[in-house]
DRENPA-3360 file (N, C-alpha, C; in nm, 2 decimals, always signed):
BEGIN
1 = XXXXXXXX = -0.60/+3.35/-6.89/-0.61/+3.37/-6.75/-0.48/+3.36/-6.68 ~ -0.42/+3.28/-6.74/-0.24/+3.25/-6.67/-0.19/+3.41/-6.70 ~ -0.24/+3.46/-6.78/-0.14/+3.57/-6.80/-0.17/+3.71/-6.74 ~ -0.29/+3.65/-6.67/-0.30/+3.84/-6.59/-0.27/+3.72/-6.44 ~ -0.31/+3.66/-6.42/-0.25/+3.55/-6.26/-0.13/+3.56/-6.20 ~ -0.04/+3.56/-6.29/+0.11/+3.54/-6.29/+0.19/+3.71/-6.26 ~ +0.12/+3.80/-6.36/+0.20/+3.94/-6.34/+0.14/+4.03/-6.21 ~ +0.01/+3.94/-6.13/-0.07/+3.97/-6.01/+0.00/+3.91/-5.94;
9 = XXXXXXXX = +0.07/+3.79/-5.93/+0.18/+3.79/-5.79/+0.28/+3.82/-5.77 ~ +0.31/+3.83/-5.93/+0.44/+3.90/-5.91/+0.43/+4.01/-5.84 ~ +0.36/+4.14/-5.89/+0.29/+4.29/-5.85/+0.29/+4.25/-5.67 ~ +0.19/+4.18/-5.62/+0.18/+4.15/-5.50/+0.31/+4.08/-5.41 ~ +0.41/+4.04/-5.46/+0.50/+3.96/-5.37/+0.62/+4.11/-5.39 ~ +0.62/+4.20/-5.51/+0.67/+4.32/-5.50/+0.66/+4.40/-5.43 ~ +0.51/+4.46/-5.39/+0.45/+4.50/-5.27/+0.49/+4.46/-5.18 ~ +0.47/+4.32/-5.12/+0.51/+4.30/-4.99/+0.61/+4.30/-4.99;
17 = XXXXXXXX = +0.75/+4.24/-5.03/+0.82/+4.30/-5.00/+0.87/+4.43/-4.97 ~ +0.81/+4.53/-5.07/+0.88/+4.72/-5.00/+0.83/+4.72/-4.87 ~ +0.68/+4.68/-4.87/+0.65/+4.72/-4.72/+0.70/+4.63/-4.64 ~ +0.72/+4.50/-4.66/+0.85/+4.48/-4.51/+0.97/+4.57/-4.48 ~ +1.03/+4.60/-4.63/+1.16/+4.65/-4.62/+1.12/+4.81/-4.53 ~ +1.02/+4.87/-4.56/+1.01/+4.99/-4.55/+0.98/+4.98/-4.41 ~ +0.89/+4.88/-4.34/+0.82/+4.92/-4.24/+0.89/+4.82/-4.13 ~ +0.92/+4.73/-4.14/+0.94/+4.61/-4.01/+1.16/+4.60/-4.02;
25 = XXXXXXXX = +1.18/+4.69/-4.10/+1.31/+4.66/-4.11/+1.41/+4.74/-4.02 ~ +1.40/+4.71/-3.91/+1.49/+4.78/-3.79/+1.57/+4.87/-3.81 ~ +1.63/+4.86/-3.90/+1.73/+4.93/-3.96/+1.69/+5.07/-4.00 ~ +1.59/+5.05/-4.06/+1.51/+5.17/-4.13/+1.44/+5.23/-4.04 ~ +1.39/+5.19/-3.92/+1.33/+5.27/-3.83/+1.44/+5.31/-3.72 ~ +1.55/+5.27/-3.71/+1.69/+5.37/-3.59/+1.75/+5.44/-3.66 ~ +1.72/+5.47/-3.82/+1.82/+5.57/-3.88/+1.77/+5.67/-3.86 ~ +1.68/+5.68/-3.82/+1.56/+5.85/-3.77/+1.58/+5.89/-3.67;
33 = XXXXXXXX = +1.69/+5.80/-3.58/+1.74/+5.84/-3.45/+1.81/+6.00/-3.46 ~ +1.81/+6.07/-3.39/+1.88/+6.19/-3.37/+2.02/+6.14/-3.28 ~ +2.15/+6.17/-3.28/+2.25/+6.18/-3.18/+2.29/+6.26/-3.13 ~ +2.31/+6.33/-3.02/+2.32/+6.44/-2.92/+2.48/+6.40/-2.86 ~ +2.55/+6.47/-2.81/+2.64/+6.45/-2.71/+2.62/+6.56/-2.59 ~ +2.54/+6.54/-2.44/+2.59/+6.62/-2.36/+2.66/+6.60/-2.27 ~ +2.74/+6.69/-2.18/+2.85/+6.67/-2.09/+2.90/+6.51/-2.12 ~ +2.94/+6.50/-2.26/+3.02/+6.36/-2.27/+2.93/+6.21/-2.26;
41 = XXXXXXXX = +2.76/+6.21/-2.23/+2.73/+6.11/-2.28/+2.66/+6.14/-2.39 ~ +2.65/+6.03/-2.46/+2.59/+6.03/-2.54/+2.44/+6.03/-2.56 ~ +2.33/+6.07/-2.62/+2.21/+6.05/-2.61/+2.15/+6.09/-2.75 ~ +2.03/+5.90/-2.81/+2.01/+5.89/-2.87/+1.87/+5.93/-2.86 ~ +1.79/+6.00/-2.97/+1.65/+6.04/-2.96/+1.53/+5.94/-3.07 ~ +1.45/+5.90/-3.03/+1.39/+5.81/-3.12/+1.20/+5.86/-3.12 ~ +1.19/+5.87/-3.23/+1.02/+5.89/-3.25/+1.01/+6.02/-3.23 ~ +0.90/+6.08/-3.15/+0.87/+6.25/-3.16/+1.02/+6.32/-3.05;
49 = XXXXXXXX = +1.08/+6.45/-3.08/+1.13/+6.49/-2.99/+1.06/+6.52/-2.84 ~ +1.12/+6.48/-2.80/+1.07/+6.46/-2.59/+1.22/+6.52/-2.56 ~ +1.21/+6.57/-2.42/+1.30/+6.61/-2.36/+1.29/+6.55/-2.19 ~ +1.35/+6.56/-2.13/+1.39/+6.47/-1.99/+1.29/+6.55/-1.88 ~ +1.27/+6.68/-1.92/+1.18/+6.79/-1.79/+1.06/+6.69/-1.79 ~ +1.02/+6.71/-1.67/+0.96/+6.64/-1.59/+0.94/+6.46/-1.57 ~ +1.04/+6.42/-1.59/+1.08/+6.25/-1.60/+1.04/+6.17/-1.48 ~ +0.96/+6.13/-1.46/+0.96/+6.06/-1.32/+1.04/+5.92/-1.30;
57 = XXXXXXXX = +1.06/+5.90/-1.17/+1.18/+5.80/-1.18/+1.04/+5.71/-1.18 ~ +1.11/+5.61/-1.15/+1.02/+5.45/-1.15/+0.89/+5.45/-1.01 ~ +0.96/+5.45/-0.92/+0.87/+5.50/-0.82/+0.80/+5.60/-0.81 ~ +0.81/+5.69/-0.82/+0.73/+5.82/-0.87/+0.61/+5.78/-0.98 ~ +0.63/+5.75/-1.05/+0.56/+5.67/-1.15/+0.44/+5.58/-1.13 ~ +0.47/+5.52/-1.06/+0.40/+5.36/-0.96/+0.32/+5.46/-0.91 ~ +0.39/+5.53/-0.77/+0.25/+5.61/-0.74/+0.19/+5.73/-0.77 ~ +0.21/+5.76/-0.87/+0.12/+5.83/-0.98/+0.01/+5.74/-1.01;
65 = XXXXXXXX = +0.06/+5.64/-1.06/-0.03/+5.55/-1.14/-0.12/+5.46/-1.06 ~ -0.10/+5.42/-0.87/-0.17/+5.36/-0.84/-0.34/+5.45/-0.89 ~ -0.38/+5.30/-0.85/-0.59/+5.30/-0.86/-0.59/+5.37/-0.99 ~ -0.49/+5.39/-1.10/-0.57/+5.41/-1.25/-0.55/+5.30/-1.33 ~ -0.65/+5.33/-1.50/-0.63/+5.25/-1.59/-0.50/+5.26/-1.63 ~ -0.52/+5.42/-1.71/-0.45/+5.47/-1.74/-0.38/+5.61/-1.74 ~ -0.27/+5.67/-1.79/-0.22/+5.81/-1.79/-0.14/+5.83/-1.85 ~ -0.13/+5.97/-1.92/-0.03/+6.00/-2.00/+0.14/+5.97/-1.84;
73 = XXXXXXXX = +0.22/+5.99/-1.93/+0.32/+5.97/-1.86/+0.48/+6.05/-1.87 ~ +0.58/+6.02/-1.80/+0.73/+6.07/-1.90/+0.78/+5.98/-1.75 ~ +0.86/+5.89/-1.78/+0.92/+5.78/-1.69/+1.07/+5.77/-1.75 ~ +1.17/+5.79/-1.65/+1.31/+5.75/-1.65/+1.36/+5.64/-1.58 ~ +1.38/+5.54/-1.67/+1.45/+5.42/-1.56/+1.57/+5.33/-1.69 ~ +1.58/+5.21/-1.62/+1.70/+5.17/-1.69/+1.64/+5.05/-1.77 ~ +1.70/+5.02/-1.84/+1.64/+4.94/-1.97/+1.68/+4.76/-1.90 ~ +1.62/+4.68/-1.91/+1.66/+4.55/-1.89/+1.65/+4.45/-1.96;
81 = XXXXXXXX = +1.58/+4.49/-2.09/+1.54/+4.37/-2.21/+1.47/+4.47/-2.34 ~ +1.53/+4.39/-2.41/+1.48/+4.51/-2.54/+1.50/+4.39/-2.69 ~ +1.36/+4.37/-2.73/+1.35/+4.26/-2.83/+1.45/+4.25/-2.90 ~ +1.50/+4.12/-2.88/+1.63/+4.06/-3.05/+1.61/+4.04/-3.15 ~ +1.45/+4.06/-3.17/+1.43/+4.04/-3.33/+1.45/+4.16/-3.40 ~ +1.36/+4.33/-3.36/+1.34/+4.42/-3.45/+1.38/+4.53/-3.33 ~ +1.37/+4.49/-3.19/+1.39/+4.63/-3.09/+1.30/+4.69/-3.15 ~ +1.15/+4.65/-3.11/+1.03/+4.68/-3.13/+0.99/+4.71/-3.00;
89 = XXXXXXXX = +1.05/+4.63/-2.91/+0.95/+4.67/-2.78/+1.07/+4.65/-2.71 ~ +1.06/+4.72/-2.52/+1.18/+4.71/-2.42/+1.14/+4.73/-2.28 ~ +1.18/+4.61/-2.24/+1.10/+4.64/-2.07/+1.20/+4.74/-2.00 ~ +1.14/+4.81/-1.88/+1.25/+4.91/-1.82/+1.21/+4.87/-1.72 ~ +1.30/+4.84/-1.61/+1.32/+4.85/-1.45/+1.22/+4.99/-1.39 ~ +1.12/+4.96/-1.30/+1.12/+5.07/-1.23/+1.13/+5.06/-1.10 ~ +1.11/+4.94/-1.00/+1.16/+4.88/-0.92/+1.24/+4.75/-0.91 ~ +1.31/+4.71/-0.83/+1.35/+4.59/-0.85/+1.26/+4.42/-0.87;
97 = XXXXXXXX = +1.15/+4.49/-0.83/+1.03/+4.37/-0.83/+0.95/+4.43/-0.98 ~ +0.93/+4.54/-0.99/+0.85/+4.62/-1.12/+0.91/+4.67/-1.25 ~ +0.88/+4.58/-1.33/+0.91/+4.62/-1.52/+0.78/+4.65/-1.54 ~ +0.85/+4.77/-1.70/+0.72/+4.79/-1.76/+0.76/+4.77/-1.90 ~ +0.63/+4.71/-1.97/+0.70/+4.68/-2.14/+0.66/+4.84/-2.21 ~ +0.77/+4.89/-2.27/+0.72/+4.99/-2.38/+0.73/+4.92/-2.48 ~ +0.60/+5.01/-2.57/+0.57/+4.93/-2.72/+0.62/+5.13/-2.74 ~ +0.60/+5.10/-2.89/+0.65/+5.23/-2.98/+0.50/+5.30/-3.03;
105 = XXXXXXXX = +0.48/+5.36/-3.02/+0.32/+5.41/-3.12/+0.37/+5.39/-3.26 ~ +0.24/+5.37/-3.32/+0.19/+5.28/-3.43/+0.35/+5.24/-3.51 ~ +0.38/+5.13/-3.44/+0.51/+5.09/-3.45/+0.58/+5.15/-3.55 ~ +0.56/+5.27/-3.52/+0.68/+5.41/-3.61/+0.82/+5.39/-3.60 ~ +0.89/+5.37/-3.50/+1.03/+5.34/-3.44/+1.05/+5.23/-3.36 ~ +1.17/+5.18/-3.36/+1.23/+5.09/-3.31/+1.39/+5.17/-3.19 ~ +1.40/+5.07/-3.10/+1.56/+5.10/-3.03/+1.63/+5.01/-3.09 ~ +1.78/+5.04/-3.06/+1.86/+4.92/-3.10/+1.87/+4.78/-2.99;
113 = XXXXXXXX = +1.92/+4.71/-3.07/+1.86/+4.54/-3.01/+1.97/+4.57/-2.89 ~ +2.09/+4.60/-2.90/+2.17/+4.67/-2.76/+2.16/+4.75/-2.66 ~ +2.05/+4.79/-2.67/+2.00/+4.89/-2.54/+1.99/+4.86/-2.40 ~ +2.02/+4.70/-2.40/+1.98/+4.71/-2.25/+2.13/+4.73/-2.22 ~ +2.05/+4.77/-2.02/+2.15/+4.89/-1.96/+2.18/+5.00/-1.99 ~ +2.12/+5.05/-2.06/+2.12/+5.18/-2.09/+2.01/+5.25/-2.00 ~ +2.00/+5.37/-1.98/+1.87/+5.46/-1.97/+1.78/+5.50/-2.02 ~ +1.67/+5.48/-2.01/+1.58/+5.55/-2.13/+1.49/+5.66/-2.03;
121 = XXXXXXXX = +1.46/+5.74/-2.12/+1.31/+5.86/-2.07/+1.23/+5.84/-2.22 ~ +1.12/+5.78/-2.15/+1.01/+5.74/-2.25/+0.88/+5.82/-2.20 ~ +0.85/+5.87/-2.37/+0.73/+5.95/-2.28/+0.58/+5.93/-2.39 ~ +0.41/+5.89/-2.31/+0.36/+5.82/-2.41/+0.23/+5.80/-2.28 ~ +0.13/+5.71/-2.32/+0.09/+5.64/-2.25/+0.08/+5.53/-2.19 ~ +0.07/+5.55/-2.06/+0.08/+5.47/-1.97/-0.07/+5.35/-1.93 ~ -0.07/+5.23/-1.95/-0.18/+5.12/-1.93/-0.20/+4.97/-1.84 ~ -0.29/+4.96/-1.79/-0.29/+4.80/-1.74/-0.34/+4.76/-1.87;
129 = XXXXXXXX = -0.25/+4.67/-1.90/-0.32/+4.56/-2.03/-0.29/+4.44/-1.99 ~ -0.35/+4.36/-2.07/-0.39/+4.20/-2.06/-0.35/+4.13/-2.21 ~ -0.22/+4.08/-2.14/-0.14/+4.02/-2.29/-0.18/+3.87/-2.34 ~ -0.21/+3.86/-2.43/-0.29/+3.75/-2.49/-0.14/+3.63/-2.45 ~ -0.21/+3.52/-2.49/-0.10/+3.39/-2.47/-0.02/+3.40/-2.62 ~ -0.09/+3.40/-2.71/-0.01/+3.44/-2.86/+0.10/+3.56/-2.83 ~ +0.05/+3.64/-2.79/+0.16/+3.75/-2.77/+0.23/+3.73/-2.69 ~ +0.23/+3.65/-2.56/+0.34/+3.61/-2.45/+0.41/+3.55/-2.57;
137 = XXXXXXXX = +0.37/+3.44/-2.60/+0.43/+3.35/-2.61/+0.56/+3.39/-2.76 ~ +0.49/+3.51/-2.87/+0.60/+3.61/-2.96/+0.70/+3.65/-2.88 ~ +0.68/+3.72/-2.72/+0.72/+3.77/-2.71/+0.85/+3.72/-2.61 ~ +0.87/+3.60/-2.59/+0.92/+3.46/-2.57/+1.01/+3.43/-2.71 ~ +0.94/+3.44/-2.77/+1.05/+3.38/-2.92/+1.14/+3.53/-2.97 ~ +1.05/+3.63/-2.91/+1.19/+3.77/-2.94/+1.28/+3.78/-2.86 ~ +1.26/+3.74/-2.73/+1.39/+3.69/-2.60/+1.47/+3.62/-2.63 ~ +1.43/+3.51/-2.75/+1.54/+3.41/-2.75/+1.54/+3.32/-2.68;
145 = XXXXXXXX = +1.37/+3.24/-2.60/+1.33/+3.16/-2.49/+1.40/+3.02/-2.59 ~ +1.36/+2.96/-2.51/+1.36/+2.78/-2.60/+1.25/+2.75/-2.62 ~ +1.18/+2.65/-2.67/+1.11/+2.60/-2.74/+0.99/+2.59/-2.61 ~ +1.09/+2.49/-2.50/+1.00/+2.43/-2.39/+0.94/+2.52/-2.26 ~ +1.00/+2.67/-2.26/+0.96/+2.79/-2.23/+0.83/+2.85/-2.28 ~ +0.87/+2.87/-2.42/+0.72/+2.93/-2.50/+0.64/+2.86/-2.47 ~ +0.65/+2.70/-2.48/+0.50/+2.59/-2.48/+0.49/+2.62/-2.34 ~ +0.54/+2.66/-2.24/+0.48/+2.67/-2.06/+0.39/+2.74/-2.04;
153 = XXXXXXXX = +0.40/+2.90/-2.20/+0.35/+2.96/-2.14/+0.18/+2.92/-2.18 ~ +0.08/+2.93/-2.11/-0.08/+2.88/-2.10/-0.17/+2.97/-2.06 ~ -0.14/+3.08/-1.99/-0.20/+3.17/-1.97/-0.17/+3.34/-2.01 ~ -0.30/+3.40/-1.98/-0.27/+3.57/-2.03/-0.21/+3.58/-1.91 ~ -0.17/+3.75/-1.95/-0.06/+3.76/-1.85/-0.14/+3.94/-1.83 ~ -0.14/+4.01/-1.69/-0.22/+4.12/-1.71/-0.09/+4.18/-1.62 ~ -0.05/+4.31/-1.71/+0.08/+4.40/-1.73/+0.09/+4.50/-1.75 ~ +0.16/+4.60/-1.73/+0.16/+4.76/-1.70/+0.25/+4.77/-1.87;
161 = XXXXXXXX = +0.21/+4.87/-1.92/+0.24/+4.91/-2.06/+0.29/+5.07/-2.04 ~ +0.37/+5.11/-2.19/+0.33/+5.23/-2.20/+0.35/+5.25/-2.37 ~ +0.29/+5.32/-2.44/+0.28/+5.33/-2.55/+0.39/+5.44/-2.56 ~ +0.52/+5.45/-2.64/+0.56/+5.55/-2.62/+0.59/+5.63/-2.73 ~ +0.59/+5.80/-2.72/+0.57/+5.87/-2.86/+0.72/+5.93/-2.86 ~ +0.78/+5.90/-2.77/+0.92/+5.93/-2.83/+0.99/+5.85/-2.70 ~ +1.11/+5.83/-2.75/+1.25/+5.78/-2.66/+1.33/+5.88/-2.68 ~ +1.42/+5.82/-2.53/+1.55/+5.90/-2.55/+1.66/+5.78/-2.46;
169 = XXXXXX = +1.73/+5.74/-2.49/+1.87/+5.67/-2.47/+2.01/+5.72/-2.45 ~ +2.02/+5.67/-2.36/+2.17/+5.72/-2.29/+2.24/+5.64/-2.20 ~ +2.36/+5.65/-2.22/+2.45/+5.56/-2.18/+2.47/+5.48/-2.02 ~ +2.45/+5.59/-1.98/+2.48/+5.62/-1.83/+2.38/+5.73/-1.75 ~ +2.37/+5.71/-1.63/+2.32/+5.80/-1.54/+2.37/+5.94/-1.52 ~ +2.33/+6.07/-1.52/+2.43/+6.14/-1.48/+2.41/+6.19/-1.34;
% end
């Protein structure tokens, strides 16, 4: 019995490791980035190619989206926070009172953990969602909160999303 037990975890602790390496390893998901240079900025492409035509700024956006669930979308604004762990997820400014968190579809790609201040045009769907306390509170430990932060947080949190099927990153405004 020890001897088929033993070459079954091994087998199994082999497995999981490729699939972390392959799937949750940041690294491995920004090398799929594309690099562009136009008129001298730079611009990185991530997940399906998108292009900037028809980008709505932040406001524009808002009132599109008043009185829905949801909508497809393509929103241009400026990046403010973008997870420290994997740049799995990145809130973007669209007013100065209004952030929206992008997640990546089926967490295919990642940005780099340096993105904020940058610009992004993300384009994907757009949602009101209702973030569990488990997930605040992850998403607290990928900010780099303290201890006595995460424990505050006690309740869900109900939040504008967008699922997005591609990025695009850039330095600067033009």
């Amino acid at each position: 019995m020890k001897k088929i037990i033993l070459p079954a975890v091994i087998l199994a602790a082999v497995a999981c490791g490729d699939k972390h390496e392959n799937n949750e390893n940041p690294a491995n998901k920004t090398q799929d980035s594309t690099v562009v240079v136009e008129e001298n900025v730079e611009v990185l492409k991530f997940g399906e190619d998108i292009t900037e035509d028809g980008a709505m700024s932040g406001e524009e956006f808002l009132l599109a989206f008043a009185g829905k669930d949801s909508m497809e979308a393509k929103v241009k604004a400026p990046i403010v926070e973008v997870c420290q762990k994997k740049g799995c997820w990145m809130d973007l400014q669209l007013t100065p009172e209004q952030n929206m968190t992008i997640r990546f579809k089926d967490y295919g790609f990642f940005v780099p953990k340096d993105a904020s201040g940058k610009i992004a045009i993300v384009e994907g769907i757009a949602k009101i969602d209702t973030i569990s306390v488990a997930e605040l509170k992850h998403y607290a430990e990928d900010r780099g909160a303290s201890q006595a932060e995460i424990d505050s947080i006690t309740q869900p949190e109900v939040t504008l999303e967008l699922i997005a099927k591609g990025v695009i990153l850039k330095d600067k405004e033009e």
